[in-house]
C-alpha positions in Angstrom: 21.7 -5.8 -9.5 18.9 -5.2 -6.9 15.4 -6.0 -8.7 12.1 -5.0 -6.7 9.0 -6.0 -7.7 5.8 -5.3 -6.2 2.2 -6.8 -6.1 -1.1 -6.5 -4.4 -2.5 -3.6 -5.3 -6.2 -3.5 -6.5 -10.0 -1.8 -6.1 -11.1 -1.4 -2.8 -14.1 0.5 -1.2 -13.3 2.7 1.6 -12.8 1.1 5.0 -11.2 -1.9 3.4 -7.9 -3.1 3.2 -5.0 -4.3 1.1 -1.6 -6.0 2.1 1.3 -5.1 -0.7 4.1 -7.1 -0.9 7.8 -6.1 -2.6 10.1 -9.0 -3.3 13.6 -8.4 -3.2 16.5 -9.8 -5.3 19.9 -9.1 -5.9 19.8 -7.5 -2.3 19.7 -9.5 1.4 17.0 -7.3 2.9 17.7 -7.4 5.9 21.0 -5.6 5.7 19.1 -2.7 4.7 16.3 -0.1 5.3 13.8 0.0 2.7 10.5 2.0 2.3 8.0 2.5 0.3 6.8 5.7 -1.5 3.3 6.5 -3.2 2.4 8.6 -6.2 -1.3 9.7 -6.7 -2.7 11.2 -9.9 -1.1 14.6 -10.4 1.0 14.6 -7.9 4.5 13.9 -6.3 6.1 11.1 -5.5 5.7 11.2 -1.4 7.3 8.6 1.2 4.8 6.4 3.1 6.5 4.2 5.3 10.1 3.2 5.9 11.9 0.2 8.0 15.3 0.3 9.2 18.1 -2.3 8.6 19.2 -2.5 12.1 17.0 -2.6 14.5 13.6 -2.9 12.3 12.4 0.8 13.6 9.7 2.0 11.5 8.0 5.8 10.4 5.4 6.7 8.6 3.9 9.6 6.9 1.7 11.4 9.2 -1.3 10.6 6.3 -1.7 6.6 7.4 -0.4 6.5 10.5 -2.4 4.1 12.7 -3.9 2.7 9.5 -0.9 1.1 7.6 1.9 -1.2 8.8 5.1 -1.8 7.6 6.9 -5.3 8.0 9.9 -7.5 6.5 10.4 -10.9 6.1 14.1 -11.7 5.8 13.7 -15.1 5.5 11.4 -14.0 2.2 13.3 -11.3 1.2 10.0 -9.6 1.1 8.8 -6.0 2.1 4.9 -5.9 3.2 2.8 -3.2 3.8 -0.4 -3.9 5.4 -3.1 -1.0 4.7 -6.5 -1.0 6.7 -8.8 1.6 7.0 -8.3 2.4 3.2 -9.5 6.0 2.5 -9.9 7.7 -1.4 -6.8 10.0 -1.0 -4.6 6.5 -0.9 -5.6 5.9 -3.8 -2.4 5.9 -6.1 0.6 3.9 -7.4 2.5 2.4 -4.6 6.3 1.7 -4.8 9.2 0.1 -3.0 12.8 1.2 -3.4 15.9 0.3 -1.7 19.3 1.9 -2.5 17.9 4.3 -5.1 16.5 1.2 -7.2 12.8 1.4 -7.6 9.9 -1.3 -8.3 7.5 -1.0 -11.3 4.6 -0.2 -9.1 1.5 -1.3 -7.8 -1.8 0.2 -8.4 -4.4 0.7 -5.4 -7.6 2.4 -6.0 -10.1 3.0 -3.1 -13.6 4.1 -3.8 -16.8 2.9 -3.9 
């Protein structure tokens, strides 16, 4: 049973950053692409940023591209996402799922 659990969020003012991190159980990450998805107040759930399992290629949503980065330590069995440049519209609950499962969510908030 694959249990993801993710941590990091937190207040921020604009132009700052936050790294989130997902661990992984029950699942060898590496073996596996994995992404992580954002909801804001009101709205949808919308994909952020995704890594593939084989050859680590990465997208991201057209919204934080050149601002966030997505990364993986296998050796961790940990999913990062490192966000600079932190602007109010990221603010919402940010989540990691693999293979349907889904973490609890992390909160970020970004305003001043």
């Amino acid at each position: 049973q694959v249990q993801l659990v993710e941590s990091g969020g937190g207040l921020v003012q604009p132009g700052g950053s936050l790294r989130l991190s997902c661990a992984v159980s029950g699942f060898t990450l590496e073996y596996y692409a994995i992404g992580w998805f954002r909801q804001a107040p009101g709205k949808g759930r919308e994909g952020v940023s995704f890594i593939s399992s084989a050859d680590g290629s990465t997208q991201y949503a057209d919204s934080v591209k050149g601002r966030f980065t997505i990364s993986r330590d296998n050796a961790k069995n940990t999913l990062y996402l490192q966000m600079n440049s932190l602007k109010p519209e990221d603010t919402a609950v940010y989540y990691c799922s693999l293979g349907g499962s889904w973490g609890q969510g992390t909160q970020v908030t970004v305003s001043s």
